[in-house]
N, C-alpha and C positions, 0 to 999 in steps of 0.2 A: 958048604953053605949053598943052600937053594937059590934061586934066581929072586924070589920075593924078597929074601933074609936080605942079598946083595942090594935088592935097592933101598929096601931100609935102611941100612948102612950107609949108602950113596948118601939119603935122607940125614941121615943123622950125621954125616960128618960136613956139612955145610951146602951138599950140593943141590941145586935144582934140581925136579926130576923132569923127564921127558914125556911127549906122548905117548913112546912105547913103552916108559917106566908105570906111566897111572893105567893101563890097559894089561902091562901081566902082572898088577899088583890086584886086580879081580880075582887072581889064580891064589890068591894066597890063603889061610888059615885065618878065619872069622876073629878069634882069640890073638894072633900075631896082630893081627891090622889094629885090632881094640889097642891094647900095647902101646904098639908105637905111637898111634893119635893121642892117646893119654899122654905120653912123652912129652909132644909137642904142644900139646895143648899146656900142661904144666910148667913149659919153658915159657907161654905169655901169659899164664893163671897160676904162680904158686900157690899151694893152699888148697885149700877143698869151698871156696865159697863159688855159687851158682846162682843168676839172679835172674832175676824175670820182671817186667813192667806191666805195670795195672792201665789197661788203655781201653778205649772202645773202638769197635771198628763200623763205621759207619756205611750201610751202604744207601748212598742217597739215591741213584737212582738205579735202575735195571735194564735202560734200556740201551740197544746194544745193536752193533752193526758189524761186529766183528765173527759173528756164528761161529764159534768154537766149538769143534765134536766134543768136548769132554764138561761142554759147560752147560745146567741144567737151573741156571738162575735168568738168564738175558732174556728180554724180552725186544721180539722187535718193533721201532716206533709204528706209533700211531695202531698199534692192536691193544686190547681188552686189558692183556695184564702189564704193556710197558705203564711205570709210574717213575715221577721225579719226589722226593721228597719235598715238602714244605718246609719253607726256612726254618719257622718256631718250632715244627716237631725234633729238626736238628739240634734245635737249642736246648730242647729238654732231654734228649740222651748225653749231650754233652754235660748238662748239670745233674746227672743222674753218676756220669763220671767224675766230677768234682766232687758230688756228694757221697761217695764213694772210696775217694782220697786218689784217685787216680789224675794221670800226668799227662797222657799220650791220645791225642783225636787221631785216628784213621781214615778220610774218609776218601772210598774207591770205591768206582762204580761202573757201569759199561760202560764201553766209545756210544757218546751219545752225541749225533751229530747237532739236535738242537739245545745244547747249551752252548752260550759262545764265551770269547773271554770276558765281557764283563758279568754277566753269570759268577763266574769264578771271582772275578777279583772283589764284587761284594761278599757274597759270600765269606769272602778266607776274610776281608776285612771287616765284616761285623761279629765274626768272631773272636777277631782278635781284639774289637775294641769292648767285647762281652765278658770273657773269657780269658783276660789276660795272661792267665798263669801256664793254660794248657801250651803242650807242644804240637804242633799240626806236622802231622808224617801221614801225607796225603797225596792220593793221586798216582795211580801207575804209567808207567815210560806211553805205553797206549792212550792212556786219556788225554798225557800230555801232547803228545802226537796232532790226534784231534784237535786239541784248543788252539795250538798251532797255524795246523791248517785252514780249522775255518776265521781262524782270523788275518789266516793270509800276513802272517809271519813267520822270519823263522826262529830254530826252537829256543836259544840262544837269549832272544829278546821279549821270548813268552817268559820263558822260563824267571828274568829280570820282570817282569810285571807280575808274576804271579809271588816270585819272593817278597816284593814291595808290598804285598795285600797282605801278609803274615806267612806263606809258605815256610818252612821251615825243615823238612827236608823230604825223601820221595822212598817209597817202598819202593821193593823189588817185582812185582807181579810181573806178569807178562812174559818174563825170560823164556819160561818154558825149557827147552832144550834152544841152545844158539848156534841151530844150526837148520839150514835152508831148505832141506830134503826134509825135516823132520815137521818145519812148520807149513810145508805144503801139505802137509799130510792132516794134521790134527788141529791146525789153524791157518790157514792159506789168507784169508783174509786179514790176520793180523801184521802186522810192521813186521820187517825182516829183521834179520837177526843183527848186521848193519846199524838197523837207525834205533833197535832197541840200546846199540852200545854208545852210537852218538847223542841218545839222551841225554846218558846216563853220564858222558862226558859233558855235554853243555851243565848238566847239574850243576857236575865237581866244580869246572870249573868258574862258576856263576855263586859258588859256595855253598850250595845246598850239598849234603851228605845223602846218601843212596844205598840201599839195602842190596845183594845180589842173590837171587835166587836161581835154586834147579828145581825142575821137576822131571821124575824118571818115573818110571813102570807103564812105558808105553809103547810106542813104535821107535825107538832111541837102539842105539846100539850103546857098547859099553865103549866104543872109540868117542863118538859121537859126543856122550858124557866128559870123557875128559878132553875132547876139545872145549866144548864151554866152561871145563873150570880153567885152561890154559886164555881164554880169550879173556875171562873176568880178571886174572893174574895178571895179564898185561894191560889192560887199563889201570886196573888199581895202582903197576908199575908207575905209572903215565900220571895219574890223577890224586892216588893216597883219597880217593872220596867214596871206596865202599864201608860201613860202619860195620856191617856185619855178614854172613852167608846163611843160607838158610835152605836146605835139601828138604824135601818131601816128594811122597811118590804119588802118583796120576788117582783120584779117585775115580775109577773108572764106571762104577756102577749105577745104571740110571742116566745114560751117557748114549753119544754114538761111539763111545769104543768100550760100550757093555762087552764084544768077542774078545777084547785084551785081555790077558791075564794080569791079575794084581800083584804088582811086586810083591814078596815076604818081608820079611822082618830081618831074615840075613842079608839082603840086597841093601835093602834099606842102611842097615848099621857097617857095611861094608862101605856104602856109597861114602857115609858118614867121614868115616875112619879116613876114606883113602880122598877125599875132600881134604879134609887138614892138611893130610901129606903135602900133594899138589898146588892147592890154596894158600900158600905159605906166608901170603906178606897180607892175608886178613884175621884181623887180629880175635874177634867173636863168632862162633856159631852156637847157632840156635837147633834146639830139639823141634821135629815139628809134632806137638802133641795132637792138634786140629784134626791132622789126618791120620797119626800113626799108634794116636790113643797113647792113654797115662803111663800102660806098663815100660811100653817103647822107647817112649820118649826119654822116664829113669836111668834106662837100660844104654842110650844114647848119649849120657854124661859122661859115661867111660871109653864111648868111641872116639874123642876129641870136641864133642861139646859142652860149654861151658854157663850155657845160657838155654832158658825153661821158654821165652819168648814172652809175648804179651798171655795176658788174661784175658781179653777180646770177651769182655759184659753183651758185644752183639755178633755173632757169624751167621751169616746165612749163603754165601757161594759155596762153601764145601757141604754146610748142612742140605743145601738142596738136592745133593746127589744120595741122599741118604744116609753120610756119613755126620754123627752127629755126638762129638766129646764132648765137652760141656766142662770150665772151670769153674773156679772164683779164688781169690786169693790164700785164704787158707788149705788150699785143695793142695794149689800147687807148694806151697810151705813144706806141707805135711811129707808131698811125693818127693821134694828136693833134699828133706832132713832125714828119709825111709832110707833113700840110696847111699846115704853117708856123708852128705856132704851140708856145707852151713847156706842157707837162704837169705839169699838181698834182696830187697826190692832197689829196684836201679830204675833212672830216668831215661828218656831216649839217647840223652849222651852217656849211657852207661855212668852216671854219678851214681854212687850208693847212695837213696835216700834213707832206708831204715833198715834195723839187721833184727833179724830175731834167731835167737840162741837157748 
């Protein structure tokens, strides 16, 4: 038995793996690694159903103090192209979502240093007194940061005010790689890798739920990677407030790290597979279609994910690198029942709201 087979085994007879287990599990056979995440994915998803939620993702504003080499949307304040959106245009994509039969508001935008918290807490609460039904999963660990800061509190007691205006739970953005070498490098001006995780603790424990993301196909090594899935593992240990994980790889094109090479598709559905492994006590992952296109993401049901992600009616951060999928509900139906499997549409708390069969 090979060294990969062995830790699969490790895997599968109850054991935790280690750092050096998710590092020579890179070494392993594409088809092997699919296998076993399907295993395990099937031990929290009997059945073949895969769902995905109809949401909008909003980006209100763009401006942005964080200058990210790989970000081609930010604009910095006070030039030509930063803009904040206008409340009522917010209210008409959100009713475009209602109109639509959709559940989930997004809305995330750059660290923008002039909005402060009550900015926000109107905001979240005249939509929640508009818009009753929607779910609000808004706001990245970064923005949160900011509203923080300039209100010269900490996050803890933001995070308590901005649940009281409707918050309702937080995307994962921002992660990146959680690790301090890597975000000197591709976002130096962003939160450490530290206070992204004490966010995302204040969340949990403030009761809001929190998405966990990675992004690879960059300056990351492959150790690198499975320390951020071992750091997400151990809070979640800690907290039980990640809802889901979600891998996608660097759009790098039309970027300042245009010289990187763009992950593949085997990286990609490797990263997938050997996520589950590792990742063990989060219970949903998500395909990322956004960046890795429809065929991919089909092809990524069988690596250990179980979930299509939103329909996102609006993107424009990955669109602006160039990269640019495009759903709508029946699209993703069609791709989730092609690959074999039965299509939900599910809410932010993963309830099944409709099946189609």
């Amino acid at each position: 038995m090979d060294i990969v087979q062995r830790i699969i085994e490790k895997r599968l007879s109850g054991t935790r793996l280690t750092l050096e287990d998710g590092i020579l599990l890179y070494q392993g056979d594409l088809l092997t690694l699919g296998k076993a995440a399907d295993t395990f994915k099937r031990q929290r998803h009997p059945g073949d159903v895969v769902t995905f939620v109809v949401d909008h993702l909003i980006a209100y504003t763009n401006v942005c103090v964080d200058d990210c080499s790989f970000c081609n949307f930010y604009a910095k304040p006070h030039t030509e192209k930063a803009h904040t959106m206008p409340k009522e245009d917010i209210f008409k994509k959100i009713q475009s979502l209602v109109d639509a039969g959709g559940t989930q508001v997004m809305l995330q935008g750059g660290v923008n240093p002039q909005l402060d918290l009550n900015y926000y807490v109107d905001l979240l609460s005249s939509i929640r007194a508009r818009f009753g039904q929607v779910y609000l999963h808004c706001f990245s660990p970064s923005e949160l940061d900011m509203i923080a800061r300039k209100a010269r509190l900490d996050i803890r007691e933001t995070v308590r005010k901005l649940k009281a205006a409707g918050l309702q739970a937080v995307p994962g953005a921002g992660a990146e790689i959680l690790v301090d070498r890597v975000r000197s490098i591709i976002s130096p001006k962003k939160i450490s890798a530290d206070r992204w995780i004490e966010i995302n603790r204040a969340c949990h424990e403030e009761g809001l739920m929190t998405t966990a993301t990675m992004v690879v196909g960059h300056v990351e090594t492959k150790e690198e990677r499975i320390i951020h899935l071992l750091k997400l593992r151990d809070l979640q240990d800690e907290t039980h407030g990640f809802r889901a994980f979600i891998p996608w790889t660097m759009a790098n094109q039309n970027t300042g790290l245009d010289h990187v090479p763009i992950a593949g598709g085997e990286d990609y559905l490797k990263t997938m597979a050997i996520s589950r492994l590792v990742l063990d006590n989060v219970t949903n992952f998500q395909t990322g279609w956004v960046t890795e296109g429809h065929k991919l993401a089909q092809v990524a049901l069988a690596f250990g994910a179980n979930d299509m992600g939103g329909v996102l009616m609006e993107e424009e951060v990955v669109s602006a690198t160039g990269v640019q999928y495009k759903t709508q509900p029946r699209t993703l139906i069609r791709l989730i029942q092609k690959a074999g499997y039965r299509a939900r549409q599910r809410n932010t708390e993963y309830d099944i709201i409709h099946s189609f069969d």
